[in-house]
C-alpha positions, 0 to 999 in steps of 0.5 A: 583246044586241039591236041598239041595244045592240051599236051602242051599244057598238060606238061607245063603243068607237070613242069611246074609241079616238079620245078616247084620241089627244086631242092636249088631253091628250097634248101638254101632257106633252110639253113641251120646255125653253124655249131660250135663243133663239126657239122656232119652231112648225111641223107638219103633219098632221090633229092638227097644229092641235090640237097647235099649240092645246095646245102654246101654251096651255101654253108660256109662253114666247114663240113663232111659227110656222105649221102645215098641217092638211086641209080643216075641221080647223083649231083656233084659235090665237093665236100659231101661224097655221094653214093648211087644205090638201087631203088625200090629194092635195095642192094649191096651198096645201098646197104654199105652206104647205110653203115658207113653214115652210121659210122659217122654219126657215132660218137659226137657231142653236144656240140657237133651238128648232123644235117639229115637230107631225107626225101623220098626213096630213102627207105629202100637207100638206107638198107641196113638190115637189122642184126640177124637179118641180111640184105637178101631178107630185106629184099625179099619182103620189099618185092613182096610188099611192092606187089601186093597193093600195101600203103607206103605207110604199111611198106615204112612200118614193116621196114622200120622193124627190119632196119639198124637205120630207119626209124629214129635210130639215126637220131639215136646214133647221132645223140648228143649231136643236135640233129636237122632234119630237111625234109622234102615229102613223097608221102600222103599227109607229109608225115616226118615219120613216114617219110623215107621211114623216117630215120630221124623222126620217133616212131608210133608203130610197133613190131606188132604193127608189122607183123599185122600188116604181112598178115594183112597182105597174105605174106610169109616173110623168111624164117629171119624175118619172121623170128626177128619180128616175133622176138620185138627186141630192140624196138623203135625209138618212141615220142618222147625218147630223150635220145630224140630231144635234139631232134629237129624236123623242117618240112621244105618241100611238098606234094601242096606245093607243088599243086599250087604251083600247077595251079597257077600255071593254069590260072594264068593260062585262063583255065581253072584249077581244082585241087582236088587232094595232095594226099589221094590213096587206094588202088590206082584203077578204083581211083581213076573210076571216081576221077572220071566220074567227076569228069563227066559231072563236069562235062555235062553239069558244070559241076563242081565247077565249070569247063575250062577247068583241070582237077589237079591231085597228089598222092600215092596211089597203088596197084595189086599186081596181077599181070606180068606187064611193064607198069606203075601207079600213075600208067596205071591209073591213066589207062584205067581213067581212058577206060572209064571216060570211054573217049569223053570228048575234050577230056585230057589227062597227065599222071606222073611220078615226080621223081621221073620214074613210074614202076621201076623204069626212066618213064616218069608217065603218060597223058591220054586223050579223047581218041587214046581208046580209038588209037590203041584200037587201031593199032590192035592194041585193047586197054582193057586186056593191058590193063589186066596185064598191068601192062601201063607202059606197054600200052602207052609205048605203043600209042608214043604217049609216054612222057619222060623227064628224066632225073629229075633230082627230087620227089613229091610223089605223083602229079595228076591232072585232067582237063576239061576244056569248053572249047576255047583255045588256050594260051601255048606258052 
């Protein structure tokens, strides 16, 4: 297969992946029965305004309500106001969007009705601190917890003990209302309480849990902080809470299904697919070393399956920050998989934020090729020396391999596929 071809193919793949999450698509399957009462419509999260878009194009009955999506993500909507907030460190209108769908859940019967629109990037959109704490305290322990390479069900547990919202306190806020949860997963394993550190959903963990987990990465919270996490008042609703009995969780969208979608995309082109995981966690480069071991057993054994093939993945992988590069998971993974493959011929890889954004910035990206290490040499560029950097997308920037997507409007994590080709061409469209 020649170049563009692979390329081609690649982003069909990720394409797909994305096309499957739509929430267009998933939300309006989903649809409760209308109640006796008010129905009120909230949620958070990078789908969240494209949720709240097709929910209300297809609800006939009367509603309100209000959803907070990141930075340039919005949908329109008519009757659900949406509100535009900062990811992955929250800010000051994220904060006042948390208080305002707390102010609107409060107070209802049991014969209202509150829709939770909850997809990924929701943790750091619902930033209510906790009382004593302010948003500056948030901000700090998430910049910290971000750098320093902990799981996204680590990050959620500290932010659950942190938060007036998260956690099953919006649930708690909206009883005796019956309350639907839509759910679209960014999270290894789909866990409801993980995701968006789940505002609707009785949590396991504790105040103990989070304080072990700072101890863990080796990082001193503010004094606020640490005295809130000592003093454990006020602990997250747990299962079984009858404040939770109204409580339901639909799970619509997933990172499976997104695969399956990737998957059949190959098949049709005459390639076979591996899923491999929806769930892969660990440090992005110790990820792309196994990754690129199977590769080579593929290359040159046939095993665990035979050329054409592409062993597609999902999951949340991490990266331990330690250079003052432009990076996220997925570049990083992909500059260290081109390192580890050491231009293994007919080997192809794309790695991607479904979402559209890698790290913090509009890259959702990359894909490597046989020649990535030849080309960046050229131009005197060393992957090892940006990949000490965490230097991702500096790296790709300069070879023209990003891939960019932009606002995608939902989120199931992050989408890797390498492929190995035999020689054959395969289909461009």
């Amino acid at each position: 297969m020649d170049d563009p071809s692979a390329r081609s193919f690649l982003r069909r793949l990720f394409d797909a992946a994305i096309a499957a999450a739509d929430p267009a698509k998933l939300v309006p399957r989903h649809l409760p029965a209308e109640p006796r009462g008010r129905t009120i419509v909230v949620g958070a999260g990078k789908a969240s305004a494209a949720m709240a878009r097709a929910f209300e194009q297809h609800w006939t009955g009367e509603l309100s309500g209000l959803v907070v999506t990141r930075y340039g993500y919005s949908a329109p909507s008519k009757r659900i106001e949406v509100v535009e907030a900062a990811h992955p460190v929250p800010d000051a209108r994220g904060e006042a969007a948390a208080r305002c769908i707390l102010e609107l859940v409060t107070g209802l019967t049991e014969d209202d009705l509150v829709v939770a629109l909850i997809s990924g990037g929701g943790s750091a959109l619902l930033s209510a601190p906790a009382e004593g704490l302010s948003l500056a305290d948030k901000q700090a322990v998430n910049r910290a917890l971000l750098a320093s390479g902990a799981s996204i069900d680590e990050i959620n547990c500290v932010r659950k003990h942190l938060s007036a919202i998260k956690g099953g306190r919006l649930a708690v806020a909206a009883y005796p209302a019956r309350v639907v949860t839509l759910l679209i997963s960014d999270v290894p394993g789909d866990d409801p309480s993980v995701i968006a550190s789940g505002p609707t959903v009785a949590d396991s963990t504790t105040y103990a849990d989070a304080r072990a987990i700072l101890a863990k990465y080796g990082i001193t919270p503010p004094p606020a902080v640490q005295s809130h996490l000592t003093s454990a008042r006020d602990e997250t609703p747990k299962p079984g809470d009858v404040r939770l009995a109204r409580a339901e969780i639909h799970l619509i969208g997933t990172p499976q299904a997104s695969l399956m979608a990737a998957a059949e995309v190959a098949k049709s082109a005459g390639v076979t697919p591996l899923v491999l995981s929806d769930s892969i966690e660990g440090e992005s480069r110790e990820v792309a070393r196994v990754f690129a071991g199977i590769a080579r057993q593929v290359r040159q054994y046939g095993q665990p399956i035979p050329a054409p093939c592409v062993l597609l993945s999902g999951g949340e992988t991490t990266v331990t920050v330690r250079g003052k590069g432009r990076g996220g998971r997925n570049v990083e993974f992909l500059l260290a998989l081109a390192l580890a493959l050491r231009g293994q011929p007919q080997t192809w890889a794309i790695a991607g934020d479904t979402d559209g954004v890698d790290g913090a910035e509009e890259i959702a990206g990359a894909i490597i090729t046989p020649d990535t290490l030849d080309r960046a040499a050229r131009r005197g560029v060393r992957a090892a020396d940006s990949l000490a950097k965490n230097d991702g997308h500096g790296f790709f920037e300069s070879l023209g391999d990003q891939v960019v997507t932009g606002p995608t409007l939902t989120n199931v994590n992050d989408f890797r596929a390498v492929l190995i080709e035999s020689g054959a061409a395969i289909p461009s469209g």
